[in-house]
C-alpha positions as CSV (number, residue, x, y, z in Angstrom):
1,X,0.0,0.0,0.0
2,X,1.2,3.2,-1.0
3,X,2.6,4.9,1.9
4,X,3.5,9.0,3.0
5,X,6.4,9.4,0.6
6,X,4.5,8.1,-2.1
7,X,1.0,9.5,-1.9
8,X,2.7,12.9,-1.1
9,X,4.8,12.2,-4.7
10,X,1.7,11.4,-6.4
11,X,0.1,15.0,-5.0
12,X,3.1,16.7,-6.0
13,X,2.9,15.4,-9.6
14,X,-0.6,15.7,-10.1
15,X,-0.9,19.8,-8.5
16,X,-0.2,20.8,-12.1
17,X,-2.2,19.5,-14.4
18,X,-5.3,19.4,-12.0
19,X,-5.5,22.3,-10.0
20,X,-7.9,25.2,-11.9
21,X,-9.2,22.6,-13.9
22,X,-12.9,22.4,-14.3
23,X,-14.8,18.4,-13.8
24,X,-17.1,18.2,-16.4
25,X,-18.2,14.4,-16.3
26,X,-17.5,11.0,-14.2
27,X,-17.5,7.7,-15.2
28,X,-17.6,5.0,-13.2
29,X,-17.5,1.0,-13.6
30,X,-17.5,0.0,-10.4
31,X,-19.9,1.8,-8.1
32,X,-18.1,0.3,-5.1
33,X,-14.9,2.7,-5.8
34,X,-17.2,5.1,-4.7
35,X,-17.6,5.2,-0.5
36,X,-19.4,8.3,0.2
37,X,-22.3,9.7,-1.1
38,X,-22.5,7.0,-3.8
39,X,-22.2,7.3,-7.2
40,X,-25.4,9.5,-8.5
41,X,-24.9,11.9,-5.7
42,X,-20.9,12.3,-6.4
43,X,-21.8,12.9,-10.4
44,X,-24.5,15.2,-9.5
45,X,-22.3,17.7,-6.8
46,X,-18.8,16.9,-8.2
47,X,-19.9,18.1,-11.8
48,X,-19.0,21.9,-12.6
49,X,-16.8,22.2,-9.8
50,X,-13.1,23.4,-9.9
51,X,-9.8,22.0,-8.2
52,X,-8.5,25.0,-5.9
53,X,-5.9,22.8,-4.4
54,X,-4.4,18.9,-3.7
55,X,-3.1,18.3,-1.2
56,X,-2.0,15.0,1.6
57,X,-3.4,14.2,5.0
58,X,-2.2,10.4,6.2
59,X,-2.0,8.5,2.6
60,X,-5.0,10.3,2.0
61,X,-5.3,12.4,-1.6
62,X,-7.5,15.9,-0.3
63,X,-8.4,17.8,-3.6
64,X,-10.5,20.9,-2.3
65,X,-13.3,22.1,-5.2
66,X,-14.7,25.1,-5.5
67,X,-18.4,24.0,-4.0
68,X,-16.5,24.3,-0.8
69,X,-16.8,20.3,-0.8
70,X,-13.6,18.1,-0.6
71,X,-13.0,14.6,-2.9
72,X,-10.6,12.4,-1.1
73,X,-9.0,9.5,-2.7
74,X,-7.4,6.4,-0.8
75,X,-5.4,4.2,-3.2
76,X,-5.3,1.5,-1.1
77,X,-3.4,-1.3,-2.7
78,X,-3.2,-0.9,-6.5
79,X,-4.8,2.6,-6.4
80,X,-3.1,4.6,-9.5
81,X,-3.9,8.1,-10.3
82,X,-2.8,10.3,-13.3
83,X,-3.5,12.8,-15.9
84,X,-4.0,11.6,-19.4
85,X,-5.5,13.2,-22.8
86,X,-9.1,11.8,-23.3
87,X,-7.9,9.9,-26.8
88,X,-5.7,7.7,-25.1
89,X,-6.9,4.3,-24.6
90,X,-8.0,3.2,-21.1
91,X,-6.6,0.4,-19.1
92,X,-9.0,-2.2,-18.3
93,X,-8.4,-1.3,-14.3
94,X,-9.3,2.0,-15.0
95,X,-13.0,2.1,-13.2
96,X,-13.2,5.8,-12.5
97,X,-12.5,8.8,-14.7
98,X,-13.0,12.6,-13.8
99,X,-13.5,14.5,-17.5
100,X,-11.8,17.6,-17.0
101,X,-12.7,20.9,-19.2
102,X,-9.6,20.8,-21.4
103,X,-9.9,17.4,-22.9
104,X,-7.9,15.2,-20.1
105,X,-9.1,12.9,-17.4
106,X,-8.2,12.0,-14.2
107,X,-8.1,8.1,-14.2
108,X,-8.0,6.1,-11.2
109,X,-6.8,2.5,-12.3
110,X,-7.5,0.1,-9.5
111,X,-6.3,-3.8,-10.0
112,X,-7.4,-4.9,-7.0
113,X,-10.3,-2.6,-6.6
114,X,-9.7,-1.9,-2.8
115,X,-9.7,2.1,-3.6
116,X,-12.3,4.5,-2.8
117,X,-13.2,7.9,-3.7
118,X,-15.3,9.8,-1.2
119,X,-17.0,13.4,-1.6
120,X,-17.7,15.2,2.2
121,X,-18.8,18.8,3.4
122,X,-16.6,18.1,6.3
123,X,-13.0,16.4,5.7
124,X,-13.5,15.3,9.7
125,X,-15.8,12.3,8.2
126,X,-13.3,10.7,6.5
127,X,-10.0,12.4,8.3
128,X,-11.4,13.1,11.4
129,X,-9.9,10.2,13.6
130,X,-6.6,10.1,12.2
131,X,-3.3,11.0,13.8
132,X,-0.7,13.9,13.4
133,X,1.2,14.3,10.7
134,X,5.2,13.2,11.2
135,X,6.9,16.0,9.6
136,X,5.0,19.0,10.5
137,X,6.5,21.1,13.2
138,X,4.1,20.4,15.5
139,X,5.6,16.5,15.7
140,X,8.4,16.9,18.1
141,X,9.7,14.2,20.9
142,X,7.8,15.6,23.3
143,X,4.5,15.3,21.1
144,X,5.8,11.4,20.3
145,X,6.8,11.1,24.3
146,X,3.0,12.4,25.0
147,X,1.3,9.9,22.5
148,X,3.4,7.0,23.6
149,X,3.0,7.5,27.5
150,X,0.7,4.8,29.1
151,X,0.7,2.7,25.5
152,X,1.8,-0.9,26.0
153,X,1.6,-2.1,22.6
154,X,5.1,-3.4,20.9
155,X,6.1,-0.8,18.6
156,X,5.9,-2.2,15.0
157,X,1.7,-2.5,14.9
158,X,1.4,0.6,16.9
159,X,3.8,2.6,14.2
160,X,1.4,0.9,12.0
161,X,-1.8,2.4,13.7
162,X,-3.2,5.5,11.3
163,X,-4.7,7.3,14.7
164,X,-1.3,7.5,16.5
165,X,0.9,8.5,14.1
166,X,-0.2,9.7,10.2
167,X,1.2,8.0,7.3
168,X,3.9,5.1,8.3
169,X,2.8,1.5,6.7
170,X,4.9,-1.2,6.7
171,X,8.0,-0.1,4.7
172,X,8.7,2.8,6.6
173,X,8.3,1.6,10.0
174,X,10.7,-1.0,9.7
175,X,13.3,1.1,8.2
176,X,12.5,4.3,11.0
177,X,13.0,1.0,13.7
178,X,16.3,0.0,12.6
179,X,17.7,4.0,12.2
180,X,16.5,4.1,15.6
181,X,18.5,0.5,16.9
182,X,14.8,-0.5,18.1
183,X,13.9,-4.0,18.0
184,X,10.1,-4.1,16.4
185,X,9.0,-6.2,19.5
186,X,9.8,-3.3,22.0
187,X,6.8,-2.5,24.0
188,X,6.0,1.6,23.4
189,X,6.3,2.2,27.7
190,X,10.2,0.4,27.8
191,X,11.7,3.7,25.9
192,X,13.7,5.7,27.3
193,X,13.3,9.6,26.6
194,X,17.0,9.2,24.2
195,X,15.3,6.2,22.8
196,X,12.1,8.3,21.7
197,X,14.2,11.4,20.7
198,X,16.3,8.5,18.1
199,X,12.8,7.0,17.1
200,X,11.0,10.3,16.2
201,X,14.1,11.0,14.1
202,X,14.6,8.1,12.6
203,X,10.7,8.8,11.1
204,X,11.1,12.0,10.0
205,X,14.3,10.8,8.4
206,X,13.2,7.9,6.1
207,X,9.7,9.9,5.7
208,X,12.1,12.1,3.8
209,X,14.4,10.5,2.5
210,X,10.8,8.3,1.0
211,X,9.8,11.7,-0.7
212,X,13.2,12.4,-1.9
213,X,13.7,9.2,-3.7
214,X,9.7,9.5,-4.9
215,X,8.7,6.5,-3.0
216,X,9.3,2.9,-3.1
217,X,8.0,0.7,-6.2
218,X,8.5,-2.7,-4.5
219,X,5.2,-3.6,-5.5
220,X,2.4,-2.1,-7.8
221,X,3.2,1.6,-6.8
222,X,4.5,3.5,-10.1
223,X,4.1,7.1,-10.1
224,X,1.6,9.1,-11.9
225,X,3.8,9.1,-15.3
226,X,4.3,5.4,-14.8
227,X,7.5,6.0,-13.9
228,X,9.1,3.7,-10.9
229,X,10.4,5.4,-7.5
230,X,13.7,4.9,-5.9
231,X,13.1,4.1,-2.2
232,X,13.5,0.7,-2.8
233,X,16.9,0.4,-3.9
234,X,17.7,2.9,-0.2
235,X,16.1,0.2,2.2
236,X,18.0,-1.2,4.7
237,X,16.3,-3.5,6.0
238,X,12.4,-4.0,4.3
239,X,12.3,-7.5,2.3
240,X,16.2,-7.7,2.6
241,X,15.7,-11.6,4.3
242,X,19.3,-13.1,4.7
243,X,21.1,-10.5,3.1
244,X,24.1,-8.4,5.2
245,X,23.0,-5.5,7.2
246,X,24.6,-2.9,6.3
247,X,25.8,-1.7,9.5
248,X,27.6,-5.2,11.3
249,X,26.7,-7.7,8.1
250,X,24.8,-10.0,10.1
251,X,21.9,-11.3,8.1
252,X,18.6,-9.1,7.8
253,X,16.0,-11.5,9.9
254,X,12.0,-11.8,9.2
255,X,9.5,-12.4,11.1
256,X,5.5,-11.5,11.4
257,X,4.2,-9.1,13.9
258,X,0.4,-8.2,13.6
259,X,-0.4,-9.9,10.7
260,X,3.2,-7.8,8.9
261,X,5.9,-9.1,7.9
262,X,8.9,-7.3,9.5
263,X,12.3,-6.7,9.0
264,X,15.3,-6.3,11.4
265,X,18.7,-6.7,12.8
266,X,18.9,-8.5,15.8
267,X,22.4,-7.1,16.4
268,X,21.6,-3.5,15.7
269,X,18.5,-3.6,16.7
270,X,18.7,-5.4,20.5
């Protein structure tokens, strides 16, 4: 599932061909893509309205429209959104399209058809519950010290849970563990306040480096253009099984934690 760096790529790439464009038409194949209002109502309110701005909350797509009403897109698992002319053939996993005014569409292809596109007055129905964002300034250690005081979850599922911290999947939290020498089956109350402080920077700093190298295509994430990312070839540990860390070249181990496969160093990561 596409994760912060790469929804925040995919934002980035698709500000400037979308934003002051008018929506003319959608089609739609599968009504289930749709999760809020339904189809007939999001054709009704979405047509006529312009794109103001696009922009990221969690691995949530926010486009704000001119109606003063918000689409949000989740791409889920094979969720893939771009930009295309009109006269170009559609891909058979493309089940919604937005006609824009200047003979493009916005095509969400969907493989797996896990996406959804929602429409909302109030951005707190789909939003609402979710957890703070780990690079705005407002996420400091004491903010991460606050959230993780009294929690005795292990910390892989709990970096994993959308309503404590924004954004981090799978990839992510096992390469902000091993930056931080924390072993994924820590429980969250064991840290110590330098163990915190070397966790909330190890976040921010593969959250970035994520956006940097445009996000990870390990599995069906391409970027808008179809392009691949380049996160994956800057892992350190994720799906590296047997291979030599790259710190003390003991093996990269595997194991499952929360239904996840994760990846570690059991001598880096005690």
């Amino acid at each position: 599932m596409p994760e912060l760096p790469e929804v925040e790529t995919v934002v980035q790439a698709l500000r400037q061909p979308l934003i002051g464009r008018t929506i003319t038409r959608v089609r739609n194949d599968w009504p289930r893509h749709v999760g809020t209002p339904g189809l007939d109502a999001l054709r009704a309110r979405i047509q006529g309205c312009t794109v103001q701005a696009i922009n990221r909350r969690a691995k949530y797509l926010v486009f704000s429209l001119t109606n003063g009403e918000t689409l949000i897109a989740h791409l889920k698992m094979s969720g893939h959104l771009a930009v295309v002319d009109a006269s170009q053939p559609a891909d058979k996993h493309v089940h919604t399209v937005f006609e824009l005014d200047n003979g493009r569409e916005l095509r969400f292809r969907d493989i797996r058809k896990f996406g959804r596109v929602y429409l909302v007055q109030d951005q707190a129905e789909i939003l609402g519950k979710l957890g703070p964002e780990p690079l705005e300034p407002t996420f400091t250690p004491q903010l991460l010290t606050e959230r993780l005081n009294g929690r005795t979850r292990i910390l892989k599922p709990l970096l994993l849970d959308q309503q404590f911290i924004a954004g981090v999947g799978n990839i992510y939290a096992d390469e902000s563990l091993f930056y931080a020498k924390l072993h994924p089956t820590r429980r969250a109350d064991s840290l110590s306040k330098n163990e915190i402080v070397a966790l909330h920077n190890a976040i921010q700093k593969v959250l970035k480096m994520g956006i940097e190298r445009e996000g990870a295509s390990i599995e069906l994430y391409v970027k808008p253009d179809g392009s691949k990312g380049d996160m994956q070839n800057a892992v350190a540990v994720f799906r590296r099984t047997g291979e030599p860390c790259y710190e003390c070249g003991r093996p990269i181990e595997r194991t499952v934690l929360g239904g996840r496969s994760t990846h570690f160093c059991s001598n880096c990561q005690k």
